[in-house]
C-alpha positions in Angstrom: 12.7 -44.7 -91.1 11.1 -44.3 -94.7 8.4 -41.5 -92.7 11.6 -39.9 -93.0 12.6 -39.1 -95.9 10.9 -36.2 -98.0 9.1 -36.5 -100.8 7.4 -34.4 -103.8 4.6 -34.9 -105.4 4.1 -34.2 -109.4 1.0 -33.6 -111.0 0.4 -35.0 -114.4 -2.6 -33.7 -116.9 -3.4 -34.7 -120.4 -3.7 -31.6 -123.0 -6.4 -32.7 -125.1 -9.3 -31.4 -123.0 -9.7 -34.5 -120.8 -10.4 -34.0 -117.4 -7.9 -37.0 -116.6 -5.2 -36.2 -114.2 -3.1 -38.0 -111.7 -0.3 -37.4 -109.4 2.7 -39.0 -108.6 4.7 -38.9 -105.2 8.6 -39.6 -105.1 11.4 -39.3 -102.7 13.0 -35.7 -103.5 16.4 -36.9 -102.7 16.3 -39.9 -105.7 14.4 -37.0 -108.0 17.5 -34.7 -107.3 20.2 -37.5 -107.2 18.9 -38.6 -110.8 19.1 -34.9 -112.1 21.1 -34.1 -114.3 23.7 -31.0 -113.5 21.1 -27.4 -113.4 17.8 -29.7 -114.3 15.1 -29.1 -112.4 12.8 -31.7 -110.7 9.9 -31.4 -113.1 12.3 -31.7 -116.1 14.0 -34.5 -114.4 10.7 -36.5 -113.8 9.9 -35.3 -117.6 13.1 -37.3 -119.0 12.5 -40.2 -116.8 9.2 -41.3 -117.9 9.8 -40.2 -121.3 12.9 -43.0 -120.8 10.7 -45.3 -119.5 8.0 -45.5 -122.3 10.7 -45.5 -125.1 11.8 -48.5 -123.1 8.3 -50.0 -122.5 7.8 -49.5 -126.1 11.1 -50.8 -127.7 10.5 -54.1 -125.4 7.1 -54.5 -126.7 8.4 -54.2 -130.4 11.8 -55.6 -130.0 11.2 -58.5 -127.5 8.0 -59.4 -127.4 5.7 -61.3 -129.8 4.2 -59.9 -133.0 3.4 -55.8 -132.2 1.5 -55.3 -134.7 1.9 -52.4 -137.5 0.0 -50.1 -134.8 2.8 -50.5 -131.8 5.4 -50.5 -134.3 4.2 -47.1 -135.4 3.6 -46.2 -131.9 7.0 -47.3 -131.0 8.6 -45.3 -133.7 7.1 -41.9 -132.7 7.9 -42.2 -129.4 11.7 -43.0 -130.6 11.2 -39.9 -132.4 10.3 -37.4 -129.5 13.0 -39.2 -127.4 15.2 -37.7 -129.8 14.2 -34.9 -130.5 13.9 -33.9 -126.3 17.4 -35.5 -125.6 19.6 -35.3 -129.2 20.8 -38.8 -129.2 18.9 -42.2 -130.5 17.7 -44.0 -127.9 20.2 -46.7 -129.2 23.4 -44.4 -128.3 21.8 -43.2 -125.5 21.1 -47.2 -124.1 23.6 -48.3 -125.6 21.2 -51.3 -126.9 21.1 -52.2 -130.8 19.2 -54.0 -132.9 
């Protein structure tokens, strides 16, 4: 049954020259059911993984034991982009304060 159901793959490549790449293969119907209204699959995946290390990141920091100045800093930038890209805090947008 899961043969089934179609799926996309999405390459990912780092801009600094590297030659490290990787790809990532999901079912199209979850990319397109997570969409928001006239976003396009790329953009979608773009937003999800950019939600996921602003998560990763606040965990490490917020609820895990002693970051370091260098995560926290790390942490802070990405909290940074993830506003920038979506116009909320990631705390409005989660819904989760410290």
């Amino acid at each position: 049954m899961t043969d089934d159901i179609e799926t996309t793959t999405f390459s990912i490549e780092a801009d600094d020259g590297d030659a490290d790449t990787d790809e990532v293969t999901l079912p199209t119907g979850l990319v397109d059911l997570l969409a928001e209204e006239g976003q396009g699959e790329a953009e979608t995946v773009a937003d999800i993984t950019l939600l996921s290390f602003a998560s990763r990141a606040h965990h490490l920091v917020h609820h895990g034991e002693d970051p370091g100045e260098d995560l926290e800093a790390q942490e802070e930038r990405v909290m940074d982009l993830f506003e920038e890209r979506f116009g909320v805090s990631f705390a409005e947008a989660t819904g989760h304060h410290h």
